[in-house]
C-alpha positions in Angstrom: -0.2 -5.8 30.6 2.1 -8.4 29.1 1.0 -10.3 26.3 1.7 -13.7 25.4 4.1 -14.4 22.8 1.9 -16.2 19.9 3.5 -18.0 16.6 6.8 -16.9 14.7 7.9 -20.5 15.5 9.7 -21.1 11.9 11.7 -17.4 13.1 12.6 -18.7 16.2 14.2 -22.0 14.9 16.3 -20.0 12.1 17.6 -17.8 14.8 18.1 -20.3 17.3 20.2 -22.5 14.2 22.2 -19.8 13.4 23.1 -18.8 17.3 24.3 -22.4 18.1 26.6 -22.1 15.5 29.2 -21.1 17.6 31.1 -18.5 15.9 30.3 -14.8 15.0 27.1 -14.6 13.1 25.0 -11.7 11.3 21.2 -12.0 10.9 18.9 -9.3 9.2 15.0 -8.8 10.1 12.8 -6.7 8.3 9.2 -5.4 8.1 6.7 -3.1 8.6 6.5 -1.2 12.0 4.2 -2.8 14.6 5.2 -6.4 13.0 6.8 -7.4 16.1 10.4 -7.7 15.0 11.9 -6.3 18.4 9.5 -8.8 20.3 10.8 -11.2 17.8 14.6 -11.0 18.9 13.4 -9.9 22.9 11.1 -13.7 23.0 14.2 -15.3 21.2 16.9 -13.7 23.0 15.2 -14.8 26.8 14.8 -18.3 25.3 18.3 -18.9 23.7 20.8 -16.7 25.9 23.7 -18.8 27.0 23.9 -18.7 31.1 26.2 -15.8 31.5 25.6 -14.1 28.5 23.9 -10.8 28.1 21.2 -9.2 25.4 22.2 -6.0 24.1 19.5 -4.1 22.6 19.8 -0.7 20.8 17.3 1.4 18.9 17.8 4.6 17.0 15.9 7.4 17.3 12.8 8.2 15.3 13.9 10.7 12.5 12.5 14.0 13.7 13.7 17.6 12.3 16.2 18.1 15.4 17.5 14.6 15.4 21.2 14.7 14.0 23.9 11.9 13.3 25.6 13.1 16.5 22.4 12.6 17.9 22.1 8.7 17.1 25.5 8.2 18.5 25.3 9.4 22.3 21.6 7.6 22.3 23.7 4.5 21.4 26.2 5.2 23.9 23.0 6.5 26.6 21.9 2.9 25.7 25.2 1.0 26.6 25.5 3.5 29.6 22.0 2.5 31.1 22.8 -1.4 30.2 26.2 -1.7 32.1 25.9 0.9 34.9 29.0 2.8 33.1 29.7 6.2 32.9 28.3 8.4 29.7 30.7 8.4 27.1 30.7 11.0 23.8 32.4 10.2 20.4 32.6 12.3 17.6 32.0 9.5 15.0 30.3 6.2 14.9 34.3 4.1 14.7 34.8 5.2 18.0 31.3 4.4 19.3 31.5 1.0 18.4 35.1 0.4 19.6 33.9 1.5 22.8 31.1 -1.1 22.7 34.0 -4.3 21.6 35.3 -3.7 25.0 32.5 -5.3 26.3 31.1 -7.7 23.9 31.4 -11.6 25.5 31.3 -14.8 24.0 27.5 -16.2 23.6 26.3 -12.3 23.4 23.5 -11.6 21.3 23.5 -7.9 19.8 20.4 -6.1 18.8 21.1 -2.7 16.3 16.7 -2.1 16.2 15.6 0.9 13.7 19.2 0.8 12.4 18.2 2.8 9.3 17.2 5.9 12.0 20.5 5.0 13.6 22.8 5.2 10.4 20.5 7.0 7.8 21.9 11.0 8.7 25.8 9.8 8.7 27.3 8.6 5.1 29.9 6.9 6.8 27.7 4.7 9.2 27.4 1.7 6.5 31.3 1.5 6.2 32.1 2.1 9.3 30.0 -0.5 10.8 31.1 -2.9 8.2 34.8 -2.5 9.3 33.9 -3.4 13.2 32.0 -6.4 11.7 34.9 -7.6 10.1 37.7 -6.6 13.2 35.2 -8.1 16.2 33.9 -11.2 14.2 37.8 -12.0 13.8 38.3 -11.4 17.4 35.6 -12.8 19.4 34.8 -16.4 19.4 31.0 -16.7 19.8 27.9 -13.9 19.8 25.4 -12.9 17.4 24.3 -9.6 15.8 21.2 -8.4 14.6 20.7 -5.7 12.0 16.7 -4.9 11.9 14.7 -2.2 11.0 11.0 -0.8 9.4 12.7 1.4 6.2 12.6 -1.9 4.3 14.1 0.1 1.3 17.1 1.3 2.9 17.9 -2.2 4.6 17.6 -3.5 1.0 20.1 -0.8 -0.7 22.5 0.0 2.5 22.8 -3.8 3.6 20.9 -6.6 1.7 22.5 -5.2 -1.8 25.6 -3.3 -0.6 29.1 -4.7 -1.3 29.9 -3.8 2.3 27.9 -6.5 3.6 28.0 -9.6 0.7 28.5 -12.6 2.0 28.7 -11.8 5.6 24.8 -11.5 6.6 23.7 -15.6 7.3 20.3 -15.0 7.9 17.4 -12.8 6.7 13.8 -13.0 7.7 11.2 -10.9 6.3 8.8 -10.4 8.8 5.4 -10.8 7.6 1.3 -10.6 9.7 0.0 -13.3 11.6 -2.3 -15.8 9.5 -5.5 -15.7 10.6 -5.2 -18.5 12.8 -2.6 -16.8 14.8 -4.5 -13.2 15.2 -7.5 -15.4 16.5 -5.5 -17.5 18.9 -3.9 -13.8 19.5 -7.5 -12.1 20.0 -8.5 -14.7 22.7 -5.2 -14.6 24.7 -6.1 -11.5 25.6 -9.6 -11.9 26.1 -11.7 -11.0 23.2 -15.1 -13.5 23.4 -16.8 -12.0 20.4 -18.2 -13.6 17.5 -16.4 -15.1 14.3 -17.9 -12.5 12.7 -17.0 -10.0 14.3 -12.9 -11.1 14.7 -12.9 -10.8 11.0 -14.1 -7.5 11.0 -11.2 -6.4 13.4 -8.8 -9.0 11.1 -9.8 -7.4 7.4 -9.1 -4.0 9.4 -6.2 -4.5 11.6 -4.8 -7.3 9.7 -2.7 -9.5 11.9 0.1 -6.9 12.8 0.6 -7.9 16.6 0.4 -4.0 18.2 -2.6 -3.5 16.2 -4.6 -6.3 18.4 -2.7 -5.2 21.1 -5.1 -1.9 20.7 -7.9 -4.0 21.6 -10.3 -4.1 24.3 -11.5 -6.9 25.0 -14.5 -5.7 26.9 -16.3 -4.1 24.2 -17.1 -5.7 21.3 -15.1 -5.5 17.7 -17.3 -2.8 16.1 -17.0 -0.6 19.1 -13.0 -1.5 19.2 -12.8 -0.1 15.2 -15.0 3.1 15.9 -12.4 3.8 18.8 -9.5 3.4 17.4 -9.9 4.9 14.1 -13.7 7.1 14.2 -13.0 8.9 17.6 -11.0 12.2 18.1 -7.4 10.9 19.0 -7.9 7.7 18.4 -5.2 5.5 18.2 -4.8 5.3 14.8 -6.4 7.8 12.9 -3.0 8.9 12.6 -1.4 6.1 12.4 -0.9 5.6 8.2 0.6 9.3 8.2 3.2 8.7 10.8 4.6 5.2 9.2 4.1 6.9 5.5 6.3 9.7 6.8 8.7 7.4 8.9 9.2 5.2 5.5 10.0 8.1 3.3 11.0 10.9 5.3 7.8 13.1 4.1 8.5 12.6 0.2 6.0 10.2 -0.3 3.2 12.2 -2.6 3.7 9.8 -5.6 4.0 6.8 -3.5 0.5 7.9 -1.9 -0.9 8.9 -5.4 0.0 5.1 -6.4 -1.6 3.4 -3.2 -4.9 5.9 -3.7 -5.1 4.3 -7.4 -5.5 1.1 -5.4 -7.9 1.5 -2.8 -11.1 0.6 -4.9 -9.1 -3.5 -5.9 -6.3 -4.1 -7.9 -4.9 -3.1 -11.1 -2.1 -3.4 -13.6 1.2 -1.4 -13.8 -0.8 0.6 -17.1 -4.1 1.0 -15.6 -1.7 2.3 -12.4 -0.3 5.1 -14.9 -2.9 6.0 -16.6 -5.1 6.6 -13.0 -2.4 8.6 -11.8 -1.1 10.2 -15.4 1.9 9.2 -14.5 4.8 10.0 -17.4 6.0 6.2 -19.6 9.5 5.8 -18.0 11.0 3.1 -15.6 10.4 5.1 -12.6 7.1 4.1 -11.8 8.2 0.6 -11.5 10.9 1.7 -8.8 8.5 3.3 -6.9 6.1 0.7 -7.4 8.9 -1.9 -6.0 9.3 0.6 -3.2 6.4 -0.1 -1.9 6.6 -3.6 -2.6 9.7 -3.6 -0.6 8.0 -1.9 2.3 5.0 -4.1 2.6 2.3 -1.4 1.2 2.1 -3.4 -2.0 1.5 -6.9 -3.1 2.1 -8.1 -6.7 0.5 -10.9 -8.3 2.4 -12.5 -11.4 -0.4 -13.7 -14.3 0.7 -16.5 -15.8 -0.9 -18.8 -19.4 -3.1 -21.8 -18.4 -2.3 -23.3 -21.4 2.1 -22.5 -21.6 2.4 -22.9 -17.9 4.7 -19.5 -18.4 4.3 -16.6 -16.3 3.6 -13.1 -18.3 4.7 -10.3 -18.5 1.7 -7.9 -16.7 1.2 -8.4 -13.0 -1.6 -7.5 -11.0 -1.0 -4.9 -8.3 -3.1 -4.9 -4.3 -2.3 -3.0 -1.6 -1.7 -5.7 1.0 -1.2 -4.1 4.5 -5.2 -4.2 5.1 -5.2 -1.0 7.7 -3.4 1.0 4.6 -6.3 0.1 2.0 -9.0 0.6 5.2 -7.3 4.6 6.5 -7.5 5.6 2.3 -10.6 4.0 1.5 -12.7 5.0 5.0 -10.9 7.6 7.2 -8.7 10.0 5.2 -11.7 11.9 3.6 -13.3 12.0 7.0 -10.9 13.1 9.1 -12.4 16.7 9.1 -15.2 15.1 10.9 -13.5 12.3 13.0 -11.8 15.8 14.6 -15.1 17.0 15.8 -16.7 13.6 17.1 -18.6 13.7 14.1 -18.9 10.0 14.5 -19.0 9.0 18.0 -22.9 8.0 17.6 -22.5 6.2 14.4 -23.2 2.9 14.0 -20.4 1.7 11.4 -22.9 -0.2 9.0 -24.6 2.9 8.3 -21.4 4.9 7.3 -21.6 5.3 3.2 -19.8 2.4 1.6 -18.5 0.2 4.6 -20.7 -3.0 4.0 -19.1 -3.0 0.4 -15.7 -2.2 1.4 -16.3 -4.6 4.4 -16.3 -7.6 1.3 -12.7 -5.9 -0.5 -11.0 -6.0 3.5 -12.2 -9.6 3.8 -11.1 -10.8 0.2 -7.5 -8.9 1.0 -7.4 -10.4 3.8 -7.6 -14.4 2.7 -5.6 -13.0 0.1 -2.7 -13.1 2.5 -3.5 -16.9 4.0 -2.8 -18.8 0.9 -1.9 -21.3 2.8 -5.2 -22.0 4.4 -7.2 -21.6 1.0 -4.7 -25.5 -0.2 -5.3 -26.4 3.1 -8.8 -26.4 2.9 -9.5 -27.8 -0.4 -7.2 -30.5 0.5 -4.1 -29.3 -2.1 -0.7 -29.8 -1.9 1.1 -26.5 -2.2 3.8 -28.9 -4.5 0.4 -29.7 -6.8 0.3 -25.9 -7.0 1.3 -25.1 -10.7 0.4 -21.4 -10.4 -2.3 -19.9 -8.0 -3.1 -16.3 -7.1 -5.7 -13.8 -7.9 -5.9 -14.3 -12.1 -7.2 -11.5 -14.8 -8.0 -12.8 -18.2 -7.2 -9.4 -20.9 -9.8 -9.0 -23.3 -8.5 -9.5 -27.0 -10.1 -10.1 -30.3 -11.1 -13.5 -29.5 -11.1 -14.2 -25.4 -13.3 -12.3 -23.0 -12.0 -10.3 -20.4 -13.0 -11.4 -16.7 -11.7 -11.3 -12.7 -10.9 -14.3 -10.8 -10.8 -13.9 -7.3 -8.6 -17.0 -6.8 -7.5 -19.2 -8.8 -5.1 -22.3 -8.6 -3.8 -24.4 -11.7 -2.7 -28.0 -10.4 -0.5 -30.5 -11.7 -3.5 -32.6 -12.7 -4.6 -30.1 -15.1 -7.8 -28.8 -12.8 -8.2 -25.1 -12.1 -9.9 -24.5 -9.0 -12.2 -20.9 -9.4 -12.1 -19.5 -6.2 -15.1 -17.0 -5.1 -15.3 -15.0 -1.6 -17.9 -13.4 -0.2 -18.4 -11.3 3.0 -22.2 -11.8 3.2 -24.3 -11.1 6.4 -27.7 -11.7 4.1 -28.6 -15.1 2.6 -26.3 -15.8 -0.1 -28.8 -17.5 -2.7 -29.3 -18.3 -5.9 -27.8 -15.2 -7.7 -23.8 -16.6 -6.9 -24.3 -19.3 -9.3 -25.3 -17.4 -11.8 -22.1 -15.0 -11.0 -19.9 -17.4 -11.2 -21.4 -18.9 -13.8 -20.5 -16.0 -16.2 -16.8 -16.4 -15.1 -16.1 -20.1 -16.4 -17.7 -19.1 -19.5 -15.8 -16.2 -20.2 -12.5 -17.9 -18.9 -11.1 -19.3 -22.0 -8.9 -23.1 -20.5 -6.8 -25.7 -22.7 -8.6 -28.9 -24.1 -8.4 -31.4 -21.0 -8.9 -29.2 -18.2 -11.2 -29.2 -15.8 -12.9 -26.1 -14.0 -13.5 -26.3 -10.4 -15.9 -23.5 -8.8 -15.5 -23.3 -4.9 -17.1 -21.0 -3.0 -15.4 -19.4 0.3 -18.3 -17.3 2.4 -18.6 -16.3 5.5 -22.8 -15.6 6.4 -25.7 -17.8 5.5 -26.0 -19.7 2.5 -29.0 -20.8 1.3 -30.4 -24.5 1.2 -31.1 -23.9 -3.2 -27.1 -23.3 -3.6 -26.2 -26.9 -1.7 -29.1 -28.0 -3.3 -27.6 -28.1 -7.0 -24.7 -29.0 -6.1 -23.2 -25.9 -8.2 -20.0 -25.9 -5.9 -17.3 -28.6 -5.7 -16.8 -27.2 -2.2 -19.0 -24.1 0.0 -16.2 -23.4 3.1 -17.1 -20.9 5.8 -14.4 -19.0 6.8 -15.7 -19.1 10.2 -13.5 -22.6 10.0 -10.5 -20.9 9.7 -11.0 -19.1 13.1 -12.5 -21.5 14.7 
């Protein structure tokens, strides 16, 4: 079944920009597999080609023991074979592959090198080599496009983004990022999912909005039956999903990286509290790794900052941010014994230890990643943002230590405390005292004002409206509806 194409419409224009250019251009896309970069370049390529131009597409192979640099080059020359209706051709090194391939490059062409990290990674000479055809073919032809894209966001990053061989050639780069939750929802009833508000934010704080992710989902059943399937039943779809794009990222060396993103799971943390979780040694390297899996969209960091200075600090605040990531380590690794015997093909989720807690962590990740529906909703404009993000006050000799789940500093000198909640109970009385306990603890300048808004998604009760505790209560439900 094909699915519709949904959003990416600020992609689309920066691609289309840079292709009426007229002249030899280099673009870059990056992101986590299943994003939807390929679709990104197919849906953009069939909308934009010039009439008698042709879209070249090329993928390299995933990196399996047997896979060699040899290997990489006669799939790129099965490709062209396939494409043209030529005859095979062999080369012994990737300057004569791409020769080859000039020959038939047109004017208007648009060029697609996908998973060029698998394509280039095995061969030392691939980065230079490729950077001396740039330079030759975008002196010779007169008008086509080329596309570098690829998953290994770290290797883009050191190979092409920082490398000499590549400064100021590349016009374009878009990092590829998850559908807001708009977009999944729009996504989710394209293909026919009818089920409740509810229930698409239990496949969105699980599945995030990574497009082949909903793809996965049928919409016949309902979304608590779609998660057990996927990721509770023997051979589900992707109960071995994190292992395969963990070992595809970083080639099976990954045991600190997955040491750092376990230290996570339970909500975020700071680069020390990081260390000391995983007793890791006081050197520079953590922070690498750390920006490793920033790089390759495992990680999220949030920059504190002082209400009263307006400066940013120096500790951060650490998440994972790919939702399914935080989800597979915090509810399917230690079962996977089980999920191999159909240990839980009669359980309903709820029931499984843990979930309706972790259910509130996926939801509050989850709006973590639509900031821009958060202003939206309490009427902000993002240029009245001063600061805003997820805010922890230390504890010192003289200020209290506390957690903010969201909170934005304006230009007016109001600080909006942002609380979620996941509920499917009442949410009563008990939130105001919560937050409550917050403002008092949070220590704010002389002439500011605190804000406390409350984001939810079940029932509130009629005693919370009634004191008008709340500058704003927003359902969620709003943002999918």
């Amino acid at each position: 079944m094909k699915y519709p194409f949904i959003g990416r419409e600020t992609e689309l224009e920066d691609l289309k920009s840079l292709y009426e250019r007229s002249k030899p251009t280099l673009a870059v896309i990056k992101g986590r597999r299943r994003i939807g970069k390929s679709a990104l370049v197919d849906h953009f390529a069939q909308k934009n080609l010039l009439k008698g131009s042709r879209f070249f597409s090329f993928a390299g192979l995933a990196p399996t023991q047997n896979i060699t640099a040899q290997s990489q080059r006669d799939h790129f020359s099965q490709q062209l074979s396939d494409a043209l209706g030529v005859p095979f051709s062999k080369f012994d090194d990737w300057t004569q592959t791409l020769n080859h391939f000039t020959e038939f490059i047109s004017p208007g062409d648009i060029i697609l090198l996908d998973e060029i990290s698998w394509m280039g990674s095995l061969d030392p000479t691939f980065i230079p080599k490729l950077k001396v055809w740039w330079d030759v073919i975008s002196a010779q032809k007169d008008h086509f496009m080329l596309i570098f894209c690829g998953s290994v966001s770290t290797w883009i990053e050191e190979n092409i983004l920082k490398s000499t061989a590549f400064f100021g050639r590349i016009s374009l780069t878009i990092s590829l990022e998850s559908f807001l939750i708009p977009e999944s929802t729009q996504f989710l009833k394209a293909i026919g999912f009818k089920g409740s508000s509810h229930e698409i934010y239990e496949i969105l704080s699980i599945l995030g909005g990574i497009p082949w992710y909903l793809e996965q989902i049928n919409p016949k059943i309902m979304g608590e039956e779609n998660i057990k399937n996927l990721c509770f039943k023997k051979n589900g779809l992707l109960v071995s999903e994190f292992n395969h794009i963990f070992h595809d990222i970083f080639n099976g060396k990954g045991t600190t990286y997955k040491k750092i993103l376990n230290s996570l799971k339970d909500g975020m943390k700071t680069l020390s509290e990081i260390r000391e979780e995983i007793q890791f040694s006081q050197s520079g390297t953590l922070s690498l790794l750390i920006d490793h899996l920033i790089s390759s969209g495992f990680i999220k960091e949030h920059y504190q900052w002082s209400i009263k200075t307006e400066n940013i600090l120096k500790h951060k605040l650490y998440r994972i941010l790919d939702p399914f990531t935080r989800f597979y380590l915090k509810n399917m690794e230690h079962n996977l014994i089980k999920i191999s015997e159909s240990g839980f093909n009669s359980l309903n989720l709820k029931y499984l230890p843990g979930f309706e807690a972790n259910m509130g962590l996926q939801v509050e990740n989850l709006l973590l990643q639509n900031r821009t529906l958060i202003l939206r909703s309490l009427g902000i404009d993002p240029l009245d943002c001063i600061f805003d993000g997820p805010y922890l006050q230390k504890k010192t000799l003289k200020t209290k230590g506390c957690q903010i789940d969201y909170l934005i500093q304006t230009r007016t000198q109001n600080l909006f405390l942002c609380e979620f909640k996941f509920n499917r109970s009442i949410l009563g009385s008990d939130i105001i005292h919560e937050v409550e306990q917050k403002m008092k603890r949070l220590s704010i300048p002389r002439g500011y004002a605190l804000v406390p808004v409350l984001f939810h998604m079940g029932e509130v009760s009629g005693a919370v409206y009634d004191k008008r505790y709340f500058y704003k209560i927003i359902n969620i439900q709003d943002f999918v509806d």
